[in-house]
N, C-alpha and C positions, 0 to 999 in steps of 0.2 A: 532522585526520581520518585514521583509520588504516584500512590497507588490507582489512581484515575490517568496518569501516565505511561501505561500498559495496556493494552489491548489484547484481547483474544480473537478469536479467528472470529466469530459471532457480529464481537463490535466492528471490527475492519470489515466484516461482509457489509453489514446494516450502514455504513460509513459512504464506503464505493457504490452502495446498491448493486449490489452481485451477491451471488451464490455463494455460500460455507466452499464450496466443493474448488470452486473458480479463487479463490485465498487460499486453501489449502495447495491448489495445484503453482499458483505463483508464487505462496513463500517455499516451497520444496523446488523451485528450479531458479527462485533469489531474483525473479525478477521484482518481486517487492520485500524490504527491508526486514528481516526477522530471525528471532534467536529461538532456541528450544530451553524451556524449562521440564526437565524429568521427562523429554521427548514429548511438549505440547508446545507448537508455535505460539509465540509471543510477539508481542507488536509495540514498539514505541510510538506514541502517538506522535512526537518530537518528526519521528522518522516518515511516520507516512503522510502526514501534512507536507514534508519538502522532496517525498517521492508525489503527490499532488501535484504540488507548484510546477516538478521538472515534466510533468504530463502535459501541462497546463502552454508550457511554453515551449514545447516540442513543438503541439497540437496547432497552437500560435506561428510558429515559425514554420511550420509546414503549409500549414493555409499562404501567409506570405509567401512563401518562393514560388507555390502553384500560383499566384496570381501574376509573376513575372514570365 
């Protein structure tokens, strides 16, 4: 893993366009991907690009079955 393949709570907020506070509160209840370093959440970028995609295609298949 390379050093631009790490994320802090900062880049993950700037990423989603959400709030520090709103990252903070979903990697402390894991609904988004993340490890602590010396107790500071860390983010692999790996990880939140295919917590994205599964957003992405929820969002997608929700829309479809409301249109049936």
């Amino acid at each position: 893993m390379q050093n631009g393949d790490v994320l802090k709570i900062k880049e993950v907020a700037t990423l989603l366009r959400v709030g520090e506070k709103t990252v903070y509160s979903m990697a402390q209840s894991g609904e988004l991907p993340a490890f602590k370093v010396r107790g500071q959440w860390r983010f692999s970028r790996k990880d939140i690009e295919a917590w994205i995609d599964r957003q992405k295609r929820a969002a997608r298949d929700f829309g479809e079955a409301d249109q049936k």
